[in-house]
C-alpha positions as CSV (number, residue, x, y, z in Angstrom):
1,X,3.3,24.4,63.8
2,X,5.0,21.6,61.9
3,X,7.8,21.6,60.2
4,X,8.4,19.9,56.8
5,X,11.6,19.6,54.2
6,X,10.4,19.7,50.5
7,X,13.2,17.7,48.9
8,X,14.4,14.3,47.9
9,X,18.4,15.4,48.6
10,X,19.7,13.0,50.9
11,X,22.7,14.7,51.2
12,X,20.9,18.3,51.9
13,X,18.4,15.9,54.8
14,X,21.1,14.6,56.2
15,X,22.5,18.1,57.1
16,X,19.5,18.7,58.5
17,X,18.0,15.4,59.7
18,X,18.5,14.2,63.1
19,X,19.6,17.0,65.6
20,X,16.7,20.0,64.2
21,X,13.4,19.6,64.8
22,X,12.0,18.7,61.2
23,X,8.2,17.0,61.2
24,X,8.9,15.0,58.0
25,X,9.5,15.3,54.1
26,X,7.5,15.9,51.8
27,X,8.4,14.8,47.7
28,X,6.5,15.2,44.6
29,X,7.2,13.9,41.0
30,X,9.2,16.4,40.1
31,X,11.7,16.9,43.5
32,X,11.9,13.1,42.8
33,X,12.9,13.6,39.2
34,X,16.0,15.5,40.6
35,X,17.1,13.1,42.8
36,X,17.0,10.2,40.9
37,X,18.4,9.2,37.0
38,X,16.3,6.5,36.5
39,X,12.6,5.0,38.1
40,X,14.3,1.9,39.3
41,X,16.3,4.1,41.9
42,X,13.1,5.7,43.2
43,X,12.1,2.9,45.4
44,X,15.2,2.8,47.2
45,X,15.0,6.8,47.4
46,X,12.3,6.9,49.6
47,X,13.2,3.8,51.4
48,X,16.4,5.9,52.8
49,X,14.2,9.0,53.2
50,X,11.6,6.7,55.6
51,X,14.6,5.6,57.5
52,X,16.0,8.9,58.0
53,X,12.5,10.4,59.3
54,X,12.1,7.1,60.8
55,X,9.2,6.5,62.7
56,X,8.0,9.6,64.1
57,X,8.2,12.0,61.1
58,X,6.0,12.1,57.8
59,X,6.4,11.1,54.4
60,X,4.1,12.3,51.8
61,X,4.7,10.8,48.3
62,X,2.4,12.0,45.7
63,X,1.0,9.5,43.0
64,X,1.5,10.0,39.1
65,X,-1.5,8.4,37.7
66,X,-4.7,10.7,36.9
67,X,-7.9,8.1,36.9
68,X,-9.7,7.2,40.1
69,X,-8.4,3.8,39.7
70,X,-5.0,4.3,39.1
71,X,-4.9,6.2,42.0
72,X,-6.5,3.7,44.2
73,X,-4.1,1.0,43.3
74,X,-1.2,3.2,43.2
75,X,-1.7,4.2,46.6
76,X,-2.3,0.8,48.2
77,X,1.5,0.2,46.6
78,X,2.8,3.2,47.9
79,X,2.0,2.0,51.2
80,X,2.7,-1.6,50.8
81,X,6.4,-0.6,50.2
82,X,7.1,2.5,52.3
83,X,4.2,1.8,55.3
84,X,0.6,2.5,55.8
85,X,1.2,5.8,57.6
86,X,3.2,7.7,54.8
87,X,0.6,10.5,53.6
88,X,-0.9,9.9,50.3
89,X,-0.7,13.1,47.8
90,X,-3.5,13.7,45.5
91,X,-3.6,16.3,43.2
92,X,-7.5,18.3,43.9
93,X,-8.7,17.4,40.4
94,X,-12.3,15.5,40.0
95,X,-10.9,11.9,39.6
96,X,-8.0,13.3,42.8
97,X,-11.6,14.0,45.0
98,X,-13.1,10.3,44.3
99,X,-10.0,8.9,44.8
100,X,-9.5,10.5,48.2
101,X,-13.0,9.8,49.3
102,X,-12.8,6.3,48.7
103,X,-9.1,6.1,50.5
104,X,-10.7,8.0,53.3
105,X,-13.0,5.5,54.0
106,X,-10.2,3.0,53.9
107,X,-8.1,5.0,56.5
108,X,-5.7,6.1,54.0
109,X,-3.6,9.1,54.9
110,X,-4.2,11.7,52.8
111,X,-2.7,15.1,51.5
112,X,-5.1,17.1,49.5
113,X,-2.3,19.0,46.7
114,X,-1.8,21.4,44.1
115,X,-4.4,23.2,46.1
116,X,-4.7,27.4,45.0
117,X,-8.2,28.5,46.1
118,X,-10.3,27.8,49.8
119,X,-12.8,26.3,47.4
120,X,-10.7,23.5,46.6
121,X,-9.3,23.2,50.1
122,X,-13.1,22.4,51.2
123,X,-14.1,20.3,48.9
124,X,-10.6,18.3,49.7
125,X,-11.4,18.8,53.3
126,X,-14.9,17.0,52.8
127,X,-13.7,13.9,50.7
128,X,-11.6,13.3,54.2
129,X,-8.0,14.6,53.4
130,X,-5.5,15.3,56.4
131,X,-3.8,17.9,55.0
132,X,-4.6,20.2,52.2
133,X,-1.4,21.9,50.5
134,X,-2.1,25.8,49.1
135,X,0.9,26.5,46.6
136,X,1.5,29.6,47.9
137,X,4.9,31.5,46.0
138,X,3.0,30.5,42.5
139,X,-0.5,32.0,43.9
140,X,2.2,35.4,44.8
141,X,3.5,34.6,41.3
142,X,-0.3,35.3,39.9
143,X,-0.6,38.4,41.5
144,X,-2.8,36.6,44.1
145,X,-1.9,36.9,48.0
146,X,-0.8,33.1,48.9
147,X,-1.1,33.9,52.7
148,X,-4.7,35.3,52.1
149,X,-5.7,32.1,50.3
150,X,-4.3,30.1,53.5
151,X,-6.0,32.5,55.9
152,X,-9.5,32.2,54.0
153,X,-8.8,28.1,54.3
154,X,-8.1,28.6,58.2
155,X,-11.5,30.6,58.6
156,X,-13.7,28.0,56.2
157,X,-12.3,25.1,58.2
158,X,-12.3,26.9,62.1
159,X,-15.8,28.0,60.8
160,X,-17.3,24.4,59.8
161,X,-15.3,22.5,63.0
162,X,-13.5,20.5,59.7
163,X,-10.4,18.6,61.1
164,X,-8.4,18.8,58.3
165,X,-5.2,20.4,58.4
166,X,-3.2,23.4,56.0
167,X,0.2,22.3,54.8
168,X,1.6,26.0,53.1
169,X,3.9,24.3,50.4
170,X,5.9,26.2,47.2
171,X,7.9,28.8,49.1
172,X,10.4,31.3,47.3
173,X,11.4,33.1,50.9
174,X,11.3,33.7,54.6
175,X,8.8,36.3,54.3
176,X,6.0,34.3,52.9
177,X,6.7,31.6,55.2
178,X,6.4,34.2,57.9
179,X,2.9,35.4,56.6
180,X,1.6,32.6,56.0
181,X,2.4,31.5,60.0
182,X,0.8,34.6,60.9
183,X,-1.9,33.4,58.7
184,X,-2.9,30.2,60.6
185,X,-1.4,27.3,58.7
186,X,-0.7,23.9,60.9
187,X,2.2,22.9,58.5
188,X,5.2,24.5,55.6
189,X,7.2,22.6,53.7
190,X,10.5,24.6,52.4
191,X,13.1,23.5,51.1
192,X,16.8,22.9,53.0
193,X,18.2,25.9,51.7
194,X,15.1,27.9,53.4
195,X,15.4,26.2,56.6
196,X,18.8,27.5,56.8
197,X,17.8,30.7,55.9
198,X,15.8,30.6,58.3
199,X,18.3,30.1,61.2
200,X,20.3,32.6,60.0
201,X,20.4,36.6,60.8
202,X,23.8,38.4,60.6
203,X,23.1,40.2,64.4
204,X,23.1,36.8,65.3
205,X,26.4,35.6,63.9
206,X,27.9,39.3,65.2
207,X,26.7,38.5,68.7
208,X,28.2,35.0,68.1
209,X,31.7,36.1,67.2
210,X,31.3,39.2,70.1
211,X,30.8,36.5,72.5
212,X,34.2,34.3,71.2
213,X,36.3,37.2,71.3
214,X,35.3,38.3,74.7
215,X,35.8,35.0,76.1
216,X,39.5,34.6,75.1
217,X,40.2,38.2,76.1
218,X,39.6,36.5,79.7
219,X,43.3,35.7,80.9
220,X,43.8,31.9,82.5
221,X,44.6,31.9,85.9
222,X,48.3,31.5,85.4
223,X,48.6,34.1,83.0
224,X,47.1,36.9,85.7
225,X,49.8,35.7,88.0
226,X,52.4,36.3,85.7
227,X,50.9,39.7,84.7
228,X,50.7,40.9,88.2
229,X,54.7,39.7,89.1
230,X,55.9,41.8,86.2
């Protein structure tokens, strides 16, 4: 299971990133648009994000053209300026599929996004993405279960030997992270204020703070002596 942060914060990935064991980042268009006040800063966004991860973590930066063509070229940018192993994501629309058959077959990494039915994630899978992304909270938000959706991907791509791998992204909390781990995903993206959600349990901070107190209720050596003479 891999381990992803879904932000373009560097203050909230520096918190995080080094010292836990985070996989990569992941950033779209609009995480982007938070981050940054103008496009010229974008560049030198993700340029600090890529050093942070550094080499053995993923990036996936999404493109923001629509035509087969645009996406192409944009891509072959995208890796010219932030390396040829950051993770390419394409939206699963028509022009997205061409796009990321003809990258495939250039040994482009690719993440198949904006994915919402198993449909979709196996026609991505085919065109030779890595990953495919099910939005799973907004799926929950339609009244559709987004850890069934990633299940039903799981058992379309165990059942056809299909390499490609499920990347659970758009998390609201803990609980459909947990289902959708329970539902075979390879990957979740969250957010940093859900990985520190997820770290956190009030037993645990009470055990914590149990521990402290009965440590210092231990006397020092000295102070025994000095009990035991008066």
């Amino acid at each position: 299971m891999l381990i992803l942060l879904d932000s373009a914060d560097l203050i909230a990935l520096r918190a995080i990133i080094p010292g836990h064991p985070i996989d990569g980042v992941t950033t779209n268009p609009t995480i982007i648009s938070r981050a940054c006040s103008v496009k010229s800063e974008i560049p030198e966004l993700l340029r600090q994000i890529r050093s942070l991860i550094d080499s053995s973590g993923m990036l996936h930066i999404q493109v923001t053209t629509a035509t087969v063509d645009g996406i192409v070229a944009e891509a072959e940018t995208i890796k010219e300026q932030f390396g040829r192993d950051v993770y390419i994501k394409i939206p699963v629309t028509p022009e997205g599929i061409k796009a990321m058959a003809i990258l495939a077959q250039q040994g482009t990494r690719i993440t198949a996004t904006a994915v919402f039915t198993p449909q979709q994630a196996l026609v991505a899978a085919k065109a030779g993405a890595d990953f495919v992304a099910p939005y799973v909270n907004r799926l929950d938000d339609l009244v559709v279960d987004g850890s069934r959706v990633v299940r039903e991907i799981k058992q379309i791509f165990t059942e056809y030997s299909l390499k490609t791998r499920i990347l659970a992204a758009s998390f609201r909390n803990i609980e459909q992270v947990h289902r959708v781990c329970l539902s075979g995903a390879d990957a979740v993206t969250i957010s940093p204020e859900l990985y520190w959600k997820m770290l956190f349990h009030p037993l645990t901070q009470r055990s914590v703070e149990e521990f402290e107190r009965n440590w210092k209720a231990i006397p020092e050596e000295e102070e025994r002596n000095q009990n035991k003479r008066n």
